[in-house]
C-alpha positions in Angstrom: -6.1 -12.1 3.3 -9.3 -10.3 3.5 -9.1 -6.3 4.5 -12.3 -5.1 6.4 -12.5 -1.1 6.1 -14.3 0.9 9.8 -16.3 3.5 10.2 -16.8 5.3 7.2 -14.0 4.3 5.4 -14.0 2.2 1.9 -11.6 -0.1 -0.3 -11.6 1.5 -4.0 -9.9 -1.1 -6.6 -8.9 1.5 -10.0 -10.9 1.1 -13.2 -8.3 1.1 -16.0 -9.2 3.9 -18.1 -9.1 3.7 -22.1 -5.5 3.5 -23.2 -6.1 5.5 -26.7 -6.3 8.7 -27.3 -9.4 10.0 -29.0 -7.4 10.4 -32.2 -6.4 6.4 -32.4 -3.1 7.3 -30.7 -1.9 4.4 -28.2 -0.7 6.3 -24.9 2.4 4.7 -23.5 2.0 3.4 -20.0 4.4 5.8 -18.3 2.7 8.7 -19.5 -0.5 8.0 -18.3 -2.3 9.3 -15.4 -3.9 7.3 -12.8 -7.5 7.2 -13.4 -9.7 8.1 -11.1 -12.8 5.9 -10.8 -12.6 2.9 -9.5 -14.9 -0.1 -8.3 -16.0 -0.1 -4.5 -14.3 -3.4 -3.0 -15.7 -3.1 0.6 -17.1 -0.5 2.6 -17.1 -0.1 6.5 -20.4 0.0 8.0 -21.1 4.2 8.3 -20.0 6.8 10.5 -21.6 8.0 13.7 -23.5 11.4 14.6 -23.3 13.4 17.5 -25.8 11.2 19.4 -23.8 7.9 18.4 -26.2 7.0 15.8 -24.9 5.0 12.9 -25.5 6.7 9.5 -24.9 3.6 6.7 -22.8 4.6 3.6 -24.3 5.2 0.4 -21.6 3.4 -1.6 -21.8 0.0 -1.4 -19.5 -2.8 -2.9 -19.5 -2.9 -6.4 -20.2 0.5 -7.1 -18.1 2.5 -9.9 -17.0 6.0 -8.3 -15.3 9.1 -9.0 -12.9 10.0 -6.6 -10.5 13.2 -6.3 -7.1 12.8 -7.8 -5.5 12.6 -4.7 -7.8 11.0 -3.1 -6.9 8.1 -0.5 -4.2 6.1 0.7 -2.5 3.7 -1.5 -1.9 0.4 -0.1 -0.9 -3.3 -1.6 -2.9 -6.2 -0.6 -1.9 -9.8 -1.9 0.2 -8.2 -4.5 -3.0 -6.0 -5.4 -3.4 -2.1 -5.4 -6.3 -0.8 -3.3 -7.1 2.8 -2.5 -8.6 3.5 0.9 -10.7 6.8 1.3 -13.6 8.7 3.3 -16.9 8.2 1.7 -16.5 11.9 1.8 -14.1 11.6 -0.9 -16.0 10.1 -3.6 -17.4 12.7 -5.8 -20.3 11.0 -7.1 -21.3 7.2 -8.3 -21.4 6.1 -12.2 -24.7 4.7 -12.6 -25.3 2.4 -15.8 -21.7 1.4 -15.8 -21.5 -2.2 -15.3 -19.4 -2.9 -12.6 -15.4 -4.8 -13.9 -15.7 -8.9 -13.6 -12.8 -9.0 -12.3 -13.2 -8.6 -8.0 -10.7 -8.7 -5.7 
């Protein structure tokens, strides 16, 4: 199934996060937060102005963002998690982070 995100709206896929502490200690899984960057999966094509101008995003898929922990709706697709958000919750993009290989 393919999800198309409107407006201003984008599909976020998590980036796992290291899984060690910076001491060498292994975190268990249930004690770990949800991280919050993830890799831009699709975004909708902008938001409008006042005058009904589009304004394009300026995420686009494949980007690595930070987001706000509670950031987004958390929804399942094919057995997959997805956050979708408001470009207006992403807090900024990674640059010089290669992107994950694996794309949903």
């Amino acid at each position: 199934m393919k999800f198309r995100p409107l407006h201003d709206r984008v599909v976020v896929k998590r980036v796992d996060e290291e899984q060690k502490s910076k001491g060498g200690i292994i975190i268990p899984e249930t004690a770990q937060e949800k991280p919050m960057q993830g890799e831009i999966v699709a975004a909708g094509p902008g938001g409008r102005d006042e005058s009904g101008k589009l304004t394009p995003l300026d995420v686009k898929a494949g980007d690595i963002v930070l987001f706000g922990k509670w950031s987004g709706t958390e929804v399942k697709i094919d057995g997959t998690e997805y956050l979708i958000m408001k470009e207006s919750d992403i807090m900024g993009v990674l640059e010089g982070k290669p992107a994950s290989k694996k794309s949903a």
